[in-house]
C-alpha angles and dihedrals in degrees: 000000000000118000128199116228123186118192104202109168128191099233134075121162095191095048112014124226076009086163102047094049112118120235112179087352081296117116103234098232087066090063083073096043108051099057090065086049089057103036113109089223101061123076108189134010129207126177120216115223154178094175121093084198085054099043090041088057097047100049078052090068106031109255109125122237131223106207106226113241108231091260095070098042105078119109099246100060122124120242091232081070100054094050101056089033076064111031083058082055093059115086097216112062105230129214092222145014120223120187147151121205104239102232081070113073127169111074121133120220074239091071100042096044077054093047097048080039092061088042101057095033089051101036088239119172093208134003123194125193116231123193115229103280094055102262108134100250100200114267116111141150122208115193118232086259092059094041089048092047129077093230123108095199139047149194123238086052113165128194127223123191113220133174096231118130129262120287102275112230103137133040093256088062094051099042086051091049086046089050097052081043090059 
């Protein structure tokens, strides 16, 4: 089983309230989110929050919601936290993790089907997606052994270009992502 974790947190201290911004009427965490609705490869999606807007949004469309305990909600967690603070919340052990931080839309379920694809073909423990010049773009998978580990790193580690934007932290970088959007 793969499940699909979001960590959308309430806080941003380059571009206040960053998650909950419309593009398009659309809050920009759920660009994130809904590829992984809408992958094949993933059976199940929650969303990790701190936000009631954000909960609110996503009981509204049916993606269920792990409230974040107040250890993993400050802003310098790592990502690697939040998502086993979340994947032990889950009643169902999964076999992956697939995620995709949401300051970074513009991932396809395309992508994300391809990228669970390459984890499981070439027994990979994690796999994160690049854009062309090299910058990490969002999109990553941990296996149960990674998300049950301390490390926050691993071995068996595989790359996947993708053509996503850029991850989103000031008002230049939204407005950029809302531009390519119009």
């Amino acid at each position: 089983m793969n499940v699909g974790i979001i960590a959308a947190k309430s806080i941003s201290k380059r571009l206040p309230g960053k998650n909950v911004r419309t593009v398009g009427g659309v809050p920009l965490f759920w660009y994130s989110v809904q590829p992984l609705v809408d992958a094949k490869t993933v059976d199940k999606v929650y969303v990790a929050t701190d936000s009631i807007l954000i909960k609110e949004y996503c009981e509204d469309k049916g993606v269920s919601v792990i409230w974040r305990n107040i250890n993993a909600i400050r802003p310098e967690d790592p990502l690697i936290s939040v998502l086993r603070y979340a994947y032990y919340s889950i009643e169902e052990p999964a076999d992956a993790v697939v995620t995709i931080m949401a300051n970074c839309p513009g991932h396809t379920s395309e992508n994300v089907d391809k990228l669970v694809n390459m984890f499981y073909e070439k027994k990979l423990q994690e796999v994160r997606s690049f854009d062309g010049d090299g910058e990490e773009n969002g999109l990553m998978i941990y296996s149960k052994d990674i998300m049950q580990s301390n490390r926050d790193i691993s071995y068996y580690i595989g790359c996947m270009v993708t053509d996503s934007v850029k991850e989103i932290h000031y008002e230049q970088d939204l407005n950029e992502f809302i531009a390519e959007r119009i």
